[in-house]
C-alpha positions in Angstrom: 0.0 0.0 0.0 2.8 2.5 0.5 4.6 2.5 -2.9 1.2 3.0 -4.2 0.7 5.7 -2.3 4.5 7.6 -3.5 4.1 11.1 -5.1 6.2 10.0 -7.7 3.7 7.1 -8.7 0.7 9.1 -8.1 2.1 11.6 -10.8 2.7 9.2 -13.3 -0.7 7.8 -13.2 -2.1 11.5 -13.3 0.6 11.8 -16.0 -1.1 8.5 -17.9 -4.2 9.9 -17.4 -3.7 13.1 -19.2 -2.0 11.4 -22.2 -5.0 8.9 -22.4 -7.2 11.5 -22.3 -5.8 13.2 -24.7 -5.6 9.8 -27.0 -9.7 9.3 -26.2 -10.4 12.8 -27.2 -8.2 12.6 -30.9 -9.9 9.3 -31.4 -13.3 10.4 -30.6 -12.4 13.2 -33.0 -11.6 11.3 -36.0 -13.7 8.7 -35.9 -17.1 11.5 -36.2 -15.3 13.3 -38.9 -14.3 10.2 -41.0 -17.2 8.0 -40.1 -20.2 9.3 -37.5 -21.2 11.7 -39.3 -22.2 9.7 -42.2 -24.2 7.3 -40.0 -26.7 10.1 -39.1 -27.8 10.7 -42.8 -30.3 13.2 -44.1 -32.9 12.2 -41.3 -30.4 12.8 -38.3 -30.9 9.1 -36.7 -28.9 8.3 -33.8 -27.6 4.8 -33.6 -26.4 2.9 -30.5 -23.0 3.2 -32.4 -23.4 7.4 -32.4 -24.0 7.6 -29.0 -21.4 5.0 -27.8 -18.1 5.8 -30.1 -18.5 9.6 -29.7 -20.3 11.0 -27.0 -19.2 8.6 -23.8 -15.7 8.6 -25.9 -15.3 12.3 -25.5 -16.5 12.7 -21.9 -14.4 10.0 -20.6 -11.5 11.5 -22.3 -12.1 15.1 -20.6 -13.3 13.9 -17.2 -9.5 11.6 -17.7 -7.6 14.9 -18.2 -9.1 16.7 -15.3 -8.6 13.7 -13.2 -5.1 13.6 -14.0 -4.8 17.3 -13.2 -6.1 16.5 -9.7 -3.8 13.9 -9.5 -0.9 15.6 -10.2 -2.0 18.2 -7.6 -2.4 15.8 -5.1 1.4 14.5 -5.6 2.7 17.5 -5.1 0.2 18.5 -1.9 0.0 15.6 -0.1 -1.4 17.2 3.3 -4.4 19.0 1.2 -7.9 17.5 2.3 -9.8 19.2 -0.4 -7.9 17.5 -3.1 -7.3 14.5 -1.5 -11.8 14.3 -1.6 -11.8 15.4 -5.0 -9.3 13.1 -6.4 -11.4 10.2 -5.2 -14.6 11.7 -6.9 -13.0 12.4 -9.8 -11.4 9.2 -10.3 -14.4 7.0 -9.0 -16.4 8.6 -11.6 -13.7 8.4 -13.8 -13.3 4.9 -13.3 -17.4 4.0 -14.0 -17.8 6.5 -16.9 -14.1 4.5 -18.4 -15.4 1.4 -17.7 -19.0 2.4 -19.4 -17.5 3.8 -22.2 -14.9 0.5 -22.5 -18.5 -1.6 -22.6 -20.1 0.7 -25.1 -17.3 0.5 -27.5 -17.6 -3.3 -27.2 -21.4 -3.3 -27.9 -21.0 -1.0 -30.6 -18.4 -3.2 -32.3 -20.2 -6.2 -31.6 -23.5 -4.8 -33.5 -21.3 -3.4 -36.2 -19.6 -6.8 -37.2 -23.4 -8.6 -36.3 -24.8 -6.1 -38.7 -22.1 -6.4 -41.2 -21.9 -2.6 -40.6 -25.3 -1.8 -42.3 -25.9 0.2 -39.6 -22.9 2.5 -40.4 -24.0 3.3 -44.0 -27.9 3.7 -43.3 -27.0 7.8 -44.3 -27.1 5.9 -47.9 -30.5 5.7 -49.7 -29.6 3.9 -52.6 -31.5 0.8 -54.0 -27.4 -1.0 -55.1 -26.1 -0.7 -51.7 -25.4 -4.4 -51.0 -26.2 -6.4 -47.6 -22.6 -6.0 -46.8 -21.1 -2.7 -45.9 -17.7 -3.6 -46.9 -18.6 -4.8 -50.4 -18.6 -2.2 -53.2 -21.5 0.0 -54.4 -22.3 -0.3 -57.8 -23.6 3.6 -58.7 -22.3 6.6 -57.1 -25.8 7.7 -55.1 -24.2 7.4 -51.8 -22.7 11.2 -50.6 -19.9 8.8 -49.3 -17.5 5.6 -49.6 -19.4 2.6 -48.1 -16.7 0.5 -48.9 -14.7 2.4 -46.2 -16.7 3.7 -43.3 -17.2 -0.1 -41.7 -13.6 -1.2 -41.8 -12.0 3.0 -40.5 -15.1 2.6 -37.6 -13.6 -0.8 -36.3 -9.8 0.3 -37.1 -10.4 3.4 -34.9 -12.6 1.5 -32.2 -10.8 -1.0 -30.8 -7.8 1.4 -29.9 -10.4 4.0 -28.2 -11.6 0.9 -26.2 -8.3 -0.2 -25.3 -7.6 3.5 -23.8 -11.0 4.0 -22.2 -9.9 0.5 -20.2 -6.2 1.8 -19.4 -8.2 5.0 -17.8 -10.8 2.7 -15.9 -7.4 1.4 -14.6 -5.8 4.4 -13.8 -9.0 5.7 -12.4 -9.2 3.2 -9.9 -5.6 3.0 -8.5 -5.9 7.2 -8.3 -9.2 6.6 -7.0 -7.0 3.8 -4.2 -4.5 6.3 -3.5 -7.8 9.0 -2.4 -9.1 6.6 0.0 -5.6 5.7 1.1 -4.8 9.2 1.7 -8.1 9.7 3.8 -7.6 6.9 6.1 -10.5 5.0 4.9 -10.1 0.8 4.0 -7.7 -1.9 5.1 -5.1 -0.5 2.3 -5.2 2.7 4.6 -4.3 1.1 8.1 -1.1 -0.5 6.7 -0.1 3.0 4.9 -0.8 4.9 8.2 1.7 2.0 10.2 4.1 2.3 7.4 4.7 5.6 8.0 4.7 6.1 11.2 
C-alpha cells in the first residue's frame, strides 16, 4: 500500500491519465469526422454506435484529463484535504464512466460486425447498396464511400476501447490512493503504520 501511495507514482498515473485523455479525445475526434457523421444521414438518426463511439468517448476522455490534473495536484500537496476528496470523486467517476465507455465501444463493435456494418451506411439511400457494408457500391448515389466507413469505424474503435480501459485502470488506482490518503479501508491502516 505505500509504494502505491508515493508522489512519484501518483504523478505518473495523473501523467497517464492526461495522455489517455488526450488519446480518447483525438480518437473520438476522428472517428465522427471520418465515419459518424455519415451514419446520421439526411434524417439525423442516432444509432447505439453514435451515442457509444462519440459521446461517452469524448467525456471520458475530458473527465481523464481533469482527473489527472487532480492527480498531479495531489502528488505534489500531499497534506491538502480538499484535493485528496476530490481526487477520489473524480477518479471513481472516472473509473465508472471509463469502464461504461470500455463496454459501449464493445457493444458497438459487436453490432457493427453482427450487422455487417449496415448500420454505419444507413445515411445511404440507394437501391445497389449491398447487404454488406464492406462490399462495393455499384452507382455513385451514396454522398460517401461505403466500402470504407465499416472497416476505419472498427480500425479506430478497438484502440479507443483499449484507452477508455487503461483510464478505468488508472482511475481506480488514483481513486485507491484517495481513500488511502483519507484513512479509509484496510489498504489505509497498513499506509498509516508504514509511515509512522
Amino acid at each position: 500500500p505505500g509504494a502505491l501511495a508515493e508522489p512519484r507514482r501518483l504523478m505518473r498515473g495523473g501523467l497517464g491519465l492526461i495522455v489517455l485523455g488526450h488519446g480518447s479525445l483525438v480518437l473520438g475526434a476522428i472517428v465522427h469526422g471520418s465515419v459518424l457523421r455519415h451514419v446520421a444521414g439526411a434524417s439525423r438518426a442516432v444509432t447505439p454506435e453514435y451515442a457509444a463511439a462519440n459521446v461517452v468517448s469524448v467525456g471520458s476522455g475530458l473527465l481523464s484529463i481533469a482527473a489527472g490534473i487532480v492527480a498531479i495536484l495531489v502528488s505534489h500537496n500531499l497534506s491538502r484535504a480538499a484535493l485528496h476528496w476530490t481526487l477520489l470523486s473524480m477518479s471513481l467517476l472516472n473509473c465508472l464512466l471509463s469502464t461504461a465507455c470500455t463496454v459501449g465501444l464493445a457493444l458497438a463493435i459487436a453490432l457493427t460486425v453482427h450487422s455487417r456494418g449496415m448500420h454505419l451506411v444507413r445515411g445511404c439511400d440507394s437501391p445497389a447498396l449491398p447487404d454488406d457494408a464492406r462490399a462495393a457500391i455499384a452507382t455513385n448515389d451514396c454522398p460517401f464511400n461505403t466500402t470504407r466507413i465499416y472497416d476505419t469505424a472498427l480500425a479506430l474503435w478497438f484502440p479507443a476501447m483499449l484507452l477508455a480501459a487503461a483510464e478505468a485502470v488508472l482511475s481506480g488506482r488514483c481513486c485507491l490512493v484517495a481513500l488511502i490518503f483519507r484513512g479509509i479501508g484496510p489498504c489505509a491502516r497498513g499506509y498509516s503504520k508504514e509511515q509512522v
